[in-house]
C-alpha positions, 0 to 999 in steps of 0.5 A: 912162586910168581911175582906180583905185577907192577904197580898201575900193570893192566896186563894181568887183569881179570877178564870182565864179562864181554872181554876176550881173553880168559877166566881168572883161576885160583893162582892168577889171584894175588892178595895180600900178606895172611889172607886166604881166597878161595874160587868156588864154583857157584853150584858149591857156593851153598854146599854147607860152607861156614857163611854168616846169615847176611852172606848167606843172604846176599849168595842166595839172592844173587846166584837167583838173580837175572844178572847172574843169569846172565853172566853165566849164559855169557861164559 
């Protein structure tokens, strides 16, 4: 398993719409100790996933959005 990096190190930072590099995947996301993440794709974000109303809201709302219109178009 990989170590996390060192405190205050921008080498391993996420990609930013705009930045080159590359997209974020499930094993480049470090966090803490007991949590769990997953990284769903947006066309799986609404598939019947376990979300409260106000998430379920705020998901609906955004994938319908022109920003996340244009982050998408943007890669």
């Amino acid at each position: 398993m990989a170590s996390a990096p060192a405190a205050g190190d921008q080498s391993q930072r996420f990609r930013r719409p705009g930045e080159p590099g590359r997209a974020a995947a499930g094993p480049d996301v470090v966090i803490g100790e007991g949590a769990a993440i997953v990284l769903v794709p947006a066309d799986e974000l609404l598939d019947g996933r376990p979300y409260t109303p106000g998430t379920a809201r705020l998901l609906t709302r955004f994938l319908a959005s022109p920003e996340y219109t244009r982050l998408a178009a943007a890669g």
